[in-house]
C-alpha positions in Angstrom: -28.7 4.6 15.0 -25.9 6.8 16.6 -22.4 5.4 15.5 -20.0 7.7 17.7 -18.9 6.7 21.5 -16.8 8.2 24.0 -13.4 8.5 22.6 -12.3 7.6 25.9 -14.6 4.8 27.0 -14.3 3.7 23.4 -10.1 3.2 23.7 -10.6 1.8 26.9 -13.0 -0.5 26.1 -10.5 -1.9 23.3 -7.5 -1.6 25.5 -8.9 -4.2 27.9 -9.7 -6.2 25.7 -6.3 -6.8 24.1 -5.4 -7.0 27.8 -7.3 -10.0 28.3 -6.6 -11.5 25.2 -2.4 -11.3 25.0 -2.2 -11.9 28.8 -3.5 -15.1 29.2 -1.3 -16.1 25.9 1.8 -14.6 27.5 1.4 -16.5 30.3 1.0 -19.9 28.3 4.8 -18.8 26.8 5.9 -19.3 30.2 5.5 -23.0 29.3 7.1 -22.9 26.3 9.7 -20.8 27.4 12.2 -23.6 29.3 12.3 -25.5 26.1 16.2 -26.5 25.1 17.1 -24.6 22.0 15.7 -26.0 18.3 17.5 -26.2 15.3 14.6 -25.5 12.4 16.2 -24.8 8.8 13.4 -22.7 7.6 14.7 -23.3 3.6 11.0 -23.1 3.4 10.3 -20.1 5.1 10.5 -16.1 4.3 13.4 -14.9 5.4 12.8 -12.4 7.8 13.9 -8.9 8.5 12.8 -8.4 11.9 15.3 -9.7 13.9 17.8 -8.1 12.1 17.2 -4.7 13.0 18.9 -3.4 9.4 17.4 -1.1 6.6 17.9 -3.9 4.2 17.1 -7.6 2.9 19.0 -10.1 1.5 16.6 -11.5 -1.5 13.5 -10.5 -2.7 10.5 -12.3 -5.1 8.2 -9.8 -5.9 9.9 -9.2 -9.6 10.0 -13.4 -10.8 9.6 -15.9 -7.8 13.5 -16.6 -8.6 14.9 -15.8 -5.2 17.2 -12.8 -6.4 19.5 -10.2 -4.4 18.4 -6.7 -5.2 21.2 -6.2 -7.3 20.4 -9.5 -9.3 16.8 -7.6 -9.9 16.6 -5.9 -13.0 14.1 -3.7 -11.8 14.0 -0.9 -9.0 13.0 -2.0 -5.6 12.6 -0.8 -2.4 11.9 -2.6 0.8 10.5 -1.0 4.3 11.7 -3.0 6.5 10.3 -3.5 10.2 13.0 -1.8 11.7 12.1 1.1 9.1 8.7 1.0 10.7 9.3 0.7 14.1 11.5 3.7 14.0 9.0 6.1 12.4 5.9 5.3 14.1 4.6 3.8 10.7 1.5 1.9 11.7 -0.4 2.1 8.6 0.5 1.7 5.0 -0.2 5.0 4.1 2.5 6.2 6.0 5.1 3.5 5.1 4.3 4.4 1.3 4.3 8.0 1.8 8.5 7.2 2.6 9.3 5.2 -0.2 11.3 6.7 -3.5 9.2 7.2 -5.8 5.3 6.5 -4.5 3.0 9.4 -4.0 -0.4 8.8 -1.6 -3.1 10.7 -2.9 -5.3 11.0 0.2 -8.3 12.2 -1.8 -10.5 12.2 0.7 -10.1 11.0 4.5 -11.5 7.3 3.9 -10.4 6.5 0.6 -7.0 6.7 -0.8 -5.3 6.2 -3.8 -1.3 5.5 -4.7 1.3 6.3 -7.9 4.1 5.7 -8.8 6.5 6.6 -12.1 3.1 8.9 -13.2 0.5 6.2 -13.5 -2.1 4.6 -10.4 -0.9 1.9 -8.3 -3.2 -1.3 -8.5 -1.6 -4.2 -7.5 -1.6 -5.2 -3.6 -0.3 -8.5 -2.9 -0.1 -10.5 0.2 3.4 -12.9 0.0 4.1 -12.5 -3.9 -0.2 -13.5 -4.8 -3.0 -10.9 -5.4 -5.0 -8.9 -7.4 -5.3 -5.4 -8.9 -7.5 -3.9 -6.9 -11.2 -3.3 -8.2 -11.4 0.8 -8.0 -7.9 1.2 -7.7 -8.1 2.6 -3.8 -7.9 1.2 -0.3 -10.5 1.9 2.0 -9.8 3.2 5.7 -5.9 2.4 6.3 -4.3 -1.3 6.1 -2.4 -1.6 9.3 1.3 -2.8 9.3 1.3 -4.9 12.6 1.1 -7.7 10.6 3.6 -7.2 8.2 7.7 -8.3 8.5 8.4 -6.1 5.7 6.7 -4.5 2.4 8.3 -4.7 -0.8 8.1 -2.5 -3.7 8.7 -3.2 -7.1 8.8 0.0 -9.5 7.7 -0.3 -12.9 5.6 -2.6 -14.7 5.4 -6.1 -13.6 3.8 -8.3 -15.8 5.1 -11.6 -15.3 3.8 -12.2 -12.1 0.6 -10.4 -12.6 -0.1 -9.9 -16.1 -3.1 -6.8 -15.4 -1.8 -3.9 -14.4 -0.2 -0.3 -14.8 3.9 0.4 -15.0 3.7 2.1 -11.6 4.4 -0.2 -9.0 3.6 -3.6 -7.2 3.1 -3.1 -3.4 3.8 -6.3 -2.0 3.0 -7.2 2.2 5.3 -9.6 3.2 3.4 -11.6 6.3 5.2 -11.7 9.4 6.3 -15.9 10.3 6.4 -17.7 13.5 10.2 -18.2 15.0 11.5 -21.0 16.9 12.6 -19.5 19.5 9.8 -18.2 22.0 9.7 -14.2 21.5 7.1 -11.2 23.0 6.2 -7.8 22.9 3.6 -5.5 24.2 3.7 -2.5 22.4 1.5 0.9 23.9 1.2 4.3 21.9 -0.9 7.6 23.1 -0.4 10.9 21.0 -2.1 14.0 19.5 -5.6 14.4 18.9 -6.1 11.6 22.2 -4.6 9.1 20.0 -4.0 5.6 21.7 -3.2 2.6 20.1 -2.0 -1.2 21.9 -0.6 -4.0 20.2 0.5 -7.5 20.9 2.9 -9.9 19.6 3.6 -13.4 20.8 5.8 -16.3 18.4 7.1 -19.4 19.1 7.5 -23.5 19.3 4.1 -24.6 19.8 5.1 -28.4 20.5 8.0 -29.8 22.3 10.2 -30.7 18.8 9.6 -27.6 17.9 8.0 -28.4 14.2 4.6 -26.5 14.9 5.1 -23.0 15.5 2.3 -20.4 15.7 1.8 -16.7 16.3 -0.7 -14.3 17.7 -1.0 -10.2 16.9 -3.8 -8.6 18.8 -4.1 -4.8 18.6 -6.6 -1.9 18.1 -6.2 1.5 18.2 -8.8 5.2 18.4 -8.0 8.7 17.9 -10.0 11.9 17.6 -8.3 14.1 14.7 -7.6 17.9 13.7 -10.5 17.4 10.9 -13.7 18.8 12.9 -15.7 15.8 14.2 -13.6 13.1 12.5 -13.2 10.1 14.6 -11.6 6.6 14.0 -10.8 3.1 15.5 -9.3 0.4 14.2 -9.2 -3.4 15.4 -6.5 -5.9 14.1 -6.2 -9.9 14.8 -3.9 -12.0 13.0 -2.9 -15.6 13.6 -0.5 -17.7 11.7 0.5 -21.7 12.3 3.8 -23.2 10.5 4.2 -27.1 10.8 7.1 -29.0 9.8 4.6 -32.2 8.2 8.4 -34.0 7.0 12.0 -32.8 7.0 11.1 -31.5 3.5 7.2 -30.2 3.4 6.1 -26.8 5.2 2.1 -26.2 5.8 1.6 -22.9 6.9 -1.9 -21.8 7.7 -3.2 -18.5 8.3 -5.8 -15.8 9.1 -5.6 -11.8 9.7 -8.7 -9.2 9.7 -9.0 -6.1 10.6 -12.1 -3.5 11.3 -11.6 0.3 10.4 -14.4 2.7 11.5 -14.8 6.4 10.7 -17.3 8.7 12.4 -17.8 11.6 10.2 -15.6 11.2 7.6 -15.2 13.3 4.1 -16.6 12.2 1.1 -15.5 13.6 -1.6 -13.4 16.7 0.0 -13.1 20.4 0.1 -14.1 22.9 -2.6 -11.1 24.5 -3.9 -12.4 26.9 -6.5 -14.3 30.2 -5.9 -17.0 30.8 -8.3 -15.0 33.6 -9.6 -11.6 31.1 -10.5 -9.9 32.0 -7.5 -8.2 29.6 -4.8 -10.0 28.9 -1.5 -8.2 28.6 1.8 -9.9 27.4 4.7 -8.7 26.2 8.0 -7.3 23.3 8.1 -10.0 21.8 10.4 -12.3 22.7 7.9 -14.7 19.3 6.8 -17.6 18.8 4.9 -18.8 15.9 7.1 -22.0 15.9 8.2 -22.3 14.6 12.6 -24.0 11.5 11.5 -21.9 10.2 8.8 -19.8 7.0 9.2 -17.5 4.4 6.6 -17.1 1.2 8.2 -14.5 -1.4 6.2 -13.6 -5.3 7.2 -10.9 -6.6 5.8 -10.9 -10.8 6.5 -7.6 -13.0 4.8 -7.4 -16.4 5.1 -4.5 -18.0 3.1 -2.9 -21.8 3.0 0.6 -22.5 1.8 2.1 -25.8 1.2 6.0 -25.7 0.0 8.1 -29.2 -0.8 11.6 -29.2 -1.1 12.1 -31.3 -4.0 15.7 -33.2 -5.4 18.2 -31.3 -7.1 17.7 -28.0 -5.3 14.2 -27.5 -6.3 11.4 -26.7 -4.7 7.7 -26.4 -5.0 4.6 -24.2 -3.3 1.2 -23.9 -3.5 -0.5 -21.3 -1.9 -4.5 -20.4 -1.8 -5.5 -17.2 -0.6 -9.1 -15.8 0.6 -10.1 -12.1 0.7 -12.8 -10.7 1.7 -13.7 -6.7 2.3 -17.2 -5.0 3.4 -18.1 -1.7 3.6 -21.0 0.6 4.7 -21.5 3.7 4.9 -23.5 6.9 5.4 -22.2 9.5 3.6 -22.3 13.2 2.7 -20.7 15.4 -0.3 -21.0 18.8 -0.5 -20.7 19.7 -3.9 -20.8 23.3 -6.1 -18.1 26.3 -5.9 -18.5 28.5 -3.3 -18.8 32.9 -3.6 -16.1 34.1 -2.9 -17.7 36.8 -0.7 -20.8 35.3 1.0 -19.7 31.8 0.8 -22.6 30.7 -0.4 -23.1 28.3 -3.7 -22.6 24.6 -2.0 -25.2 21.7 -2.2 -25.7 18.5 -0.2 -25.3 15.2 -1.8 -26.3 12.2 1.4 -25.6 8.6 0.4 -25.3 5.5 1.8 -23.1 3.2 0.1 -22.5 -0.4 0.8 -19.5 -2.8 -1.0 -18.6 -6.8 -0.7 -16.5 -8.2 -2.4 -14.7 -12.0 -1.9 -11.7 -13.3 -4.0 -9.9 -16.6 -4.3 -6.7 -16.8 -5.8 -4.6 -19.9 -5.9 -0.8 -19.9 -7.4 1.0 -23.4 -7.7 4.8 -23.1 -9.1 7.9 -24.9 -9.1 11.8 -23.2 -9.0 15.1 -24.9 -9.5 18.5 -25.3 -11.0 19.1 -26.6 -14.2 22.4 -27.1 -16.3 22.9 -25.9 -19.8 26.0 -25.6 -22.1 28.0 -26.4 -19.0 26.6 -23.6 -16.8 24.1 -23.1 -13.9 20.7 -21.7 -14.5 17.5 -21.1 -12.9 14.0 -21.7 -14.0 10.5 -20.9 -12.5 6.9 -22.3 -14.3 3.8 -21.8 -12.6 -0.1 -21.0 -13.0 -2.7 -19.1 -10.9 -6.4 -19.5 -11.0 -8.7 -16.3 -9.5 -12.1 -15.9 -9.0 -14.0 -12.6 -7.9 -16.8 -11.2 -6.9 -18.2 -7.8 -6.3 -21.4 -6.4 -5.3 -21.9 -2.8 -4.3 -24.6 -0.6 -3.9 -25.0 3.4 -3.7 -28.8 4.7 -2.4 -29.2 8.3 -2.8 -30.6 10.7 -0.1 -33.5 12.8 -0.3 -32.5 16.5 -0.5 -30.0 15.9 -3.1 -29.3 20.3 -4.2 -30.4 21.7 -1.0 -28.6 24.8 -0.7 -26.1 24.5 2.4 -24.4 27.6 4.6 -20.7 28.5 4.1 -18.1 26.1 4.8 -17.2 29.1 7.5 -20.5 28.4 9.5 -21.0 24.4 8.5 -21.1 23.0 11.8 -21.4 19.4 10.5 -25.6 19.2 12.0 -28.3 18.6 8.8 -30.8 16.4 9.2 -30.0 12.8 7.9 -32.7 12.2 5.1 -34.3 8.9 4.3 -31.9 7.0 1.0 -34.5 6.0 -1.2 -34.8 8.6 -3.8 -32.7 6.5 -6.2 -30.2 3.6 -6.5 -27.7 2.8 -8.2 -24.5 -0.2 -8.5 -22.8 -2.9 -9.4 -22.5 -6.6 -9.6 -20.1 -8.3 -11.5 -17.6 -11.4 -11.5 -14.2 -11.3 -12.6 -12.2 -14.9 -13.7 -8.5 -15.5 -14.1 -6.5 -18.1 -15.9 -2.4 -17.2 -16.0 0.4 -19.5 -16.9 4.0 -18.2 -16.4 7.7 -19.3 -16.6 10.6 -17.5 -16.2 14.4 -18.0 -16.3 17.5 -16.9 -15.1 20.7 -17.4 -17.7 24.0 -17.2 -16.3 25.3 -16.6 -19.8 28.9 -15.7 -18.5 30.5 -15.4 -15.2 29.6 -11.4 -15.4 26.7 -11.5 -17.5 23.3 -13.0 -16.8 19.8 -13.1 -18.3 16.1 -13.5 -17.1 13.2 -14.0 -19.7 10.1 -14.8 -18.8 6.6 -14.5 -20.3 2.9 -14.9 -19.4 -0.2 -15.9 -20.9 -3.5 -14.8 -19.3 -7.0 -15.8 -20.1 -9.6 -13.2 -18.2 -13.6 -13.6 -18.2 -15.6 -10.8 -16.8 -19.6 -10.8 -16.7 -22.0 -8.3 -15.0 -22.9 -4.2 -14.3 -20.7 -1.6 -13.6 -23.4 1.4 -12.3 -25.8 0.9 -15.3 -22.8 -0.2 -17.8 -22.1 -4.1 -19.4 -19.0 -5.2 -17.8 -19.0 -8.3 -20.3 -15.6 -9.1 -21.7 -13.0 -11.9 -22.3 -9.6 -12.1 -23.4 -7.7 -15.3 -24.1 -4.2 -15.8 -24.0 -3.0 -12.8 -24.0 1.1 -12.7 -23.8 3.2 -10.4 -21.4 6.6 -10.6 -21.7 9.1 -9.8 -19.6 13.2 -9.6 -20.2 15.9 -8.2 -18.6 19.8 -8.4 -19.0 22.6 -8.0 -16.3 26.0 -7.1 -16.2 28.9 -6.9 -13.7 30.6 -4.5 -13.7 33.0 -5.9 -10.8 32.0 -7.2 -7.5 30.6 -4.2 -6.6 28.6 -2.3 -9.5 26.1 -4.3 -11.9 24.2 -2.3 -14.5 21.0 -4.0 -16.1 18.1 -3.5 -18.7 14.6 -4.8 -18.6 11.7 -4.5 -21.1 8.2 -5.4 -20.5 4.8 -5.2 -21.9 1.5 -4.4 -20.0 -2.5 -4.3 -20.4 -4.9 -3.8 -18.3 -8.9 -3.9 -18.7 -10.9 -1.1 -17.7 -13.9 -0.4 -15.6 -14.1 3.3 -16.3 -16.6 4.6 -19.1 -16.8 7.6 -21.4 -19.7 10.4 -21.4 -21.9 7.4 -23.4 -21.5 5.3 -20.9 -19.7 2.7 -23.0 -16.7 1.1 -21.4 -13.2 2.5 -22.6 -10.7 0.2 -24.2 -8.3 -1.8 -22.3 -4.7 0.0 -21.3 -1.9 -1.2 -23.8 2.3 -0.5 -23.3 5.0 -1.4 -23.0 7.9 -0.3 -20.2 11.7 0.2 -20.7 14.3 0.5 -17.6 18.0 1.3 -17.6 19.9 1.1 -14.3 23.4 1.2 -12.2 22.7 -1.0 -9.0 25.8 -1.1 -6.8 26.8 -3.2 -3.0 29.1 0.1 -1.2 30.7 0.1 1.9 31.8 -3.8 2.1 27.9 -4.6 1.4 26.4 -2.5 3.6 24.7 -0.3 1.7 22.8 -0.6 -1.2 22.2 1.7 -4.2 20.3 2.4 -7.3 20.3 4.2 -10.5 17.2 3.8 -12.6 16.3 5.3 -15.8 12.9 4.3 -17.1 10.4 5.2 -20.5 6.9 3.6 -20.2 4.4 4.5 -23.5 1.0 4.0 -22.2 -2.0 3.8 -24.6 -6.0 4.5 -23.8 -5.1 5.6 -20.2 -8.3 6.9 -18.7 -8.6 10.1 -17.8 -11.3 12.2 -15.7 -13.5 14.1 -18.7 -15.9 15.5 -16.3 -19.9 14.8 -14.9 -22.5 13.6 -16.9 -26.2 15.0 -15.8 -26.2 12.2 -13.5 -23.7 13.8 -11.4 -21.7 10.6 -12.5 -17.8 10.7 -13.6 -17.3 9.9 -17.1 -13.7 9.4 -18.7 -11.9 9.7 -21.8 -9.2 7.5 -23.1 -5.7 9.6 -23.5 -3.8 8.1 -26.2 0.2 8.5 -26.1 0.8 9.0 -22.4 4.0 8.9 -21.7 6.2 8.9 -18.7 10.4 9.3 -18.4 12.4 10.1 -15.7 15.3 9.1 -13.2 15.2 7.2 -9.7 18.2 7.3 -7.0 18.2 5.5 -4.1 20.3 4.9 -1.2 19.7 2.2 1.6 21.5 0.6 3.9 23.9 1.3 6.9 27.2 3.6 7.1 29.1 2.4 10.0 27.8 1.2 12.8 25.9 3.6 13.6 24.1 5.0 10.7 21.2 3.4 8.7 19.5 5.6 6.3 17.0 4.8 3.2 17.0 8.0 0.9 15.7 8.3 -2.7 15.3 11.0 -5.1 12.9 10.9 -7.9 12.3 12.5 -11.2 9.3 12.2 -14.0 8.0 14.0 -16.8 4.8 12.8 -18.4 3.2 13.8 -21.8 0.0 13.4 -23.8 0.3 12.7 -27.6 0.5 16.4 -28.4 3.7 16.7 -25.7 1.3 18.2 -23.3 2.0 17.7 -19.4 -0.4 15.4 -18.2 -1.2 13.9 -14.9 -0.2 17.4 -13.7 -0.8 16.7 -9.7 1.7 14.1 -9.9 5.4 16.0 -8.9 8.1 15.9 -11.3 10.3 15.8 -8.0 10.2 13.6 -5.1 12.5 13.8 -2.5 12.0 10.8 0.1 15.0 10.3 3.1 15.0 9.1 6.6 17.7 8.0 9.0 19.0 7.1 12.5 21.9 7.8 14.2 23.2 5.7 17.4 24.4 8.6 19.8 27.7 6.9 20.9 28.1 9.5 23.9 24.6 8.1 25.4 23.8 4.2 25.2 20.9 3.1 24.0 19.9 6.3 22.6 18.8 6.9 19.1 18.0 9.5 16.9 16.4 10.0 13.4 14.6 12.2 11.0 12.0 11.5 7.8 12.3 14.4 5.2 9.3 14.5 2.6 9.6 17.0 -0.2 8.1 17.3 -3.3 7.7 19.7 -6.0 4.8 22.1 -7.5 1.6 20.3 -8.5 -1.5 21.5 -10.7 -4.5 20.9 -11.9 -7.1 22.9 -14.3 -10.5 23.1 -13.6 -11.9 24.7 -16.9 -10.3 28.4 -17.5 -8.9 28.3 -13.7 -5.9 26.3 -11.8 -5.6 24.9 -8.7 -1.6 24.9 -6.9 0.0 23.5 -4.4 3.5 24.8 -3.9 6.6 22.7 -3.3 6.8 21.9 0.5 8.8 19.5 3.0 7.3 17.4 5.8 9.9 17.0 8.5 9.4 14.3 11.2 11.6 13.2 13.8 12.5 10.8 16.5 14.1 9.5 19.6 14.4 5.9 21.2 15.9 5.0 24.1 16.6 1.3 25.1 16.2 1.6 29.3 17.1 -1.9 28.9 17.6 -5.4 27.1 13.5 -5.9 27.7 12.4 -1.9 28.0 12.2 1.2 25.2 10.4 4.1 24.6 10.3 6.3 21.1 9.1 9.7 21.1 8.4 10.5 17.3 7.3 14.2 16.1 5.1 14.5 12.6 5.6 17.8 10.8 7.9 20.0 12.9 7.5 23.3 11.0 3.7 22.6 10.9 3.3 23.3 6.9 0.3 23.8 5.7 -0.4 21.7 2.1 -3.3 20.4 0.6 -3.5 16.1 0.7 -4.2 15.8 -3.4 -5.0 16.8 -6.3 -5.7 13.3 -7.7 -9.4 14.7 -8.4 -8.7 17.2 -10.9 -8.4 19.9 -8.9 -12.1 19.8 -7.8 -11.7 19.1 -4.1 -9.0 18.5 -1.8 -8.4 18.9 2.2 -5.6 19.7 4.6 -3.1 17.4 5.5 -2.1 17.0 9.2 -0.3 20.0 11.5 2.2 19.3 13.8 1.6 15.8 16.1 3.5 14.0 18.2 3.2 10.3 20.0 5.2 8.5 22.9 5.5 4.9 22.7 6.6 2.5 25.4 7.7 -1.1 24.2 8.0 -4.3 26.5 10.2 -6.8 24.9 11.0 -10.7 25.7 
């Protein structure tokens, strides 16, 4: 079966049908469009930052549920905000996380990425404050931003709200809501590499009173790429209903999915050693894709939420959340270290690889005021229940070793072979119990408190490729504290402690399963409201001591990773951040980080994460043309390393430079011409892999966008 098309049929194809599906929606807003205005409180709701067209947000919950400013947050946290996104032509999360202080996004491979943060791997994804760690600790294809108001990140260890996990980061998607008022936009991309890409948006009163409200995002995009016969598309629905069932109860009911398809995508990456220790360099077109490959991913969430406003300021939610994702896949990995002369010394490895995997979470919690000792606290207390399953299966391809031409002469045509010379997977099913309070002292008029502490009771049962993944833990406590002070009204400096564990999947050369991760996580920071609010900044010191981490040990005969546990990791260093607006015409989000991470033996480990992160973007409002803006996304980051036996793989410190231009023709009318690496550096993606394989990241692009507004 033949899984390419004609990029341009194919983008057609999808453009019409968005076409046919906003149109006759847009024309049903006509309708609603006459209504008189509606007053709806939304105490309930999200706030949103989408209508505000600012680089900031009031509150955040991703750190306790307590509904806390960021400088009430005794934890770093940065939010991209829609307006963030619009400007920058960020579409995915990928490229919205590869702006944020701090994160790094190790694109290992094309289909297939992984994220850090503060040293250590990103697992935690949630969806409005509830999720999981994810299982491998990667996210297949992209995860598209349309239907996102803003995503929040919390930096460091956050335990109280989920318990398992690393003291990276929490990465959490807040949903975009319906609004009142009737409001629609059509927006239409086309770029480098044939990119095009439609999307649209249509919120508002769905009943004359105004008390249901519902919203529609359609969209899809296709592009060809600067990897050699690397195609993708990428379909997006999302639909969202908020009814007002009394004055005081919200039901809000929702679904989004989204289908990512690659044709001839890299598994596993380029080889970056010559068989004599030296450093490769191929074009940076170069893949290792075979013409009949493809990785196909579906993403489907369905979630529920029912809040209550209760007496005395307090208020309760229950939300339920479904997620399902499939994937399948033909594959091919070219795998061995090449002569440096002839170019010769590369194997094939075909697979086809399939994955499904369903969860159900449900979080119920109450939050309120409550007086003590004459003074004004808050308190959260809640529980979550979580159930998983995953099955996935990997068939191997005859042929596995045949000798393969040079990278130079690969012209992606080998014979796809039948996948039944072995198999190989797993099936397993993962259970949840947490409870969790939390509380917010106002011990003084300048200095306040939050405590909090969870208890988690996690059953797992089934195979991990070959290996038991039987295990149980009851009750295990992670705390979490934290201690505020104010300076004045402008400056607050904080502390926060918290502890961390986190079961593993990963298994050592014996195939028996390493120990879970054990630590703890320290934080000392400045956080300060400049410029009569306006802008926002941070000062973050933080220590984490991480135990059993596991760490990439090498192949077993199998051609399988195997791990070993690295006692004594640990990981210091310094955040700044800056976000926020200067003037009127000025927003800017700019961060700089620092981190220095050690084995036991005060060893540098993790060597391909940089010690130095530079992330900045801003716009500017030309005052001498109206309407016109201009900005520019600065990326830089220090050295990184990896050894591969006697030999070592560099990249050298480099900067990505983007920038853009909008132009507002009218109240209803825009266009933004963004530009993607300017000075066209060349720099390999990753080194997450050990230094094994990486490929090139992307030269200089550009893409116009015209938006229609209402």
């Amino acid at each position: 079966m033949s899984h390419r098309l004609i990029p341009v049929f194919r983008r057609s194809r999808l453009a019409s049908a968005i076409v046919l599906v906003t149109l006759p929606v847009l024309s049903m807003a006509e309708e609603v469009i006459s209504l008189d205005a509606i007053d709806v409180s939304g105490q309930l709701s999200e706030p949103s930052s989408e209508s505000t067209g600012s680089y900031t947000v009031g509150s955040t919950r991703t750190a306790t549920k307590l509904d806390l400013a960021p400088r009430e947050t005794p934890q770093a946290v940065s939010v991209a905000t829609r307006q963030q996104m619009d400007d920058f032509g960020q579409d995915d999360i990928n490229s919205v996380l590869d702006s944020t202080t701090g994160v790094t996004v190790e694109r290992a491979e094309t289909d297939r990425t992984y994220y850090t943060a503060r040293g250590f791997d990103i697992t935690n994804f949630q969806y409005d404050g509830v999720g999981l760690p994810m299982v491998y600790g990667n996210v297949l294809g992209k995860i598209d931003t349309a239907f996102f108001d803003r995503v929040e990140v919390l930096r460091g260890a956050n335990g109280l709200m989920s318990g398992v996990g690393n003291p990276s980061a929490t990465v959490n998607f807040i949903r975009k809501r319906p609004t009142a008022r009737t409001q629609a936009s059509i927006t239409a991309t086309g770029g480098s590499h044939d990119y095009g890409r439609l999307v649209g948006d249509l919120s508002g009163a769905l009943s004359e009173s105004g008390h249901v409200r519902g919203r529609l995002v359609v969209g899809g995009e296709g592009s060809e790429s600067y990897l050699d016969r690397y195609e993708t598309t990428r379909q997006m629905l999302y639909g969202v209903i908020e009814a007002d069932v009394t004055d005081t109860t919200l039901l809000t009911l929702g679904h989004f999915t989204q289908t990512s398809d690659a044709d001839s995508p890299m598994w596993g990456s380029l080889p970056l050693l010559y068989s004599d220790g030296t450093q490769t360099d191929y074009p940076r077109s170069t893949s290792t894709s075979a013409d009949w490959a493809y990785w196909n991913s579906r993403y489907h969430n369905s979630f529920l939420t029912l809040s209550q406003e209760l007496a005395g300021g307090w208020q309760a939610q229950l939300s339920v959340t479904r997620l399902e994702i499939d994937s399948d896949s033909k594959l091919f990995y070219q795998y061995g270290t090449p002569d440096r002369n002839t170019g010769l010394g590369l194997a094939a490895y075909p697979s086809l690889y399939t994955l499904e995997k369903e969860q159900w979470i449900a979080d119920l919690y109450a939050s309120g005021p409550f007086s003590l000792a004459g003074r004004t606290h808050e308190l959260v207390v809640g529980g979550n229940w979580s159930y998983s399953e995953l099955d996935d299966i990997s068939y191997y391809g005859q042929g596995i070793g045949t000798p393969l031409p040079p990278l130079e002469q690969w012209t992606g045509h080998y014979p796809e072979p039948a996948f039944d010379a072995a198999v190989n997977g797993s099936d397993w099913t993962d259970k949840y119990i947490s409870s969790y309070a939390a509380a917010r002292w106002s011990l003084t008029d300048r200095l306040s408190a939050i405590t909090g502490l969870r208890m988690t009771w996690l059953d797992s049962h089934g195979t991990n490729y070959g290996n038991s993944k039987d295990t149980s833990y009851d009750a295990v406590e992670t705390p979490y504290a934290g201690v505020l002070y104010d300076l004045n009204d402008q400056h607050t400096v904080y502390v926060s402690y918290t502890e961390i564990f986190s079961p593993q999947t990963e298994t050592d050369v014996a195939g028996d399963r390493l120990d879970p991760i054990d630590g703890v996580n320290y934080e000392l920071g400045l956080k300060s409201e400049l410029l009569d609010r306006q802008l926002q900044t941070t000062v973050a010191l933080f220590h984490t001591e991480q135990d059993n981490l596991a760490e990439l040990a090498g192949k077993d005969a199998n051609g399988e990773d195997y791990y070993q546990g690295a006692d004594g990791i640990t990981s210091d260093g310094i955040e700044l951040e800056a976000t926020g607006a200067i003037g009127d015409r000025i927003q800017l989000t700019a961060g700089y980080t620092y981190v220095d991470i050690e084995d036991a033996d005060n060893n540098a480990a993790r060597t391909f994460v940089p010690e130095h992160l530079v992330r900045a973007k801003g716009t500017y409002d030309v005052p001498a043309f109206y309407g016109l803006k201009v900005g520019a996304l600065v990326r830089w980051q220090s050295e990184i390393s990896a050894a591969v036996g006697n030999a070592e793989v560099k990249q050298d410190s480099y900067a990505l430079v983007d920038l853009m231009a909008n132009y507002e023709f009218t109240d209803n009318w825009s266009t933004t011409l963004n530009l993607y690496n300017v000075t066209d550096e060349k720099y390999l993606a990753s080194l997450y892999w050990g230094g094994s394989q990486s490929y090139y990241g992307e030269p200089v692009s550009a893409d116009l966008t015209v938006k229609w507004t209402y």
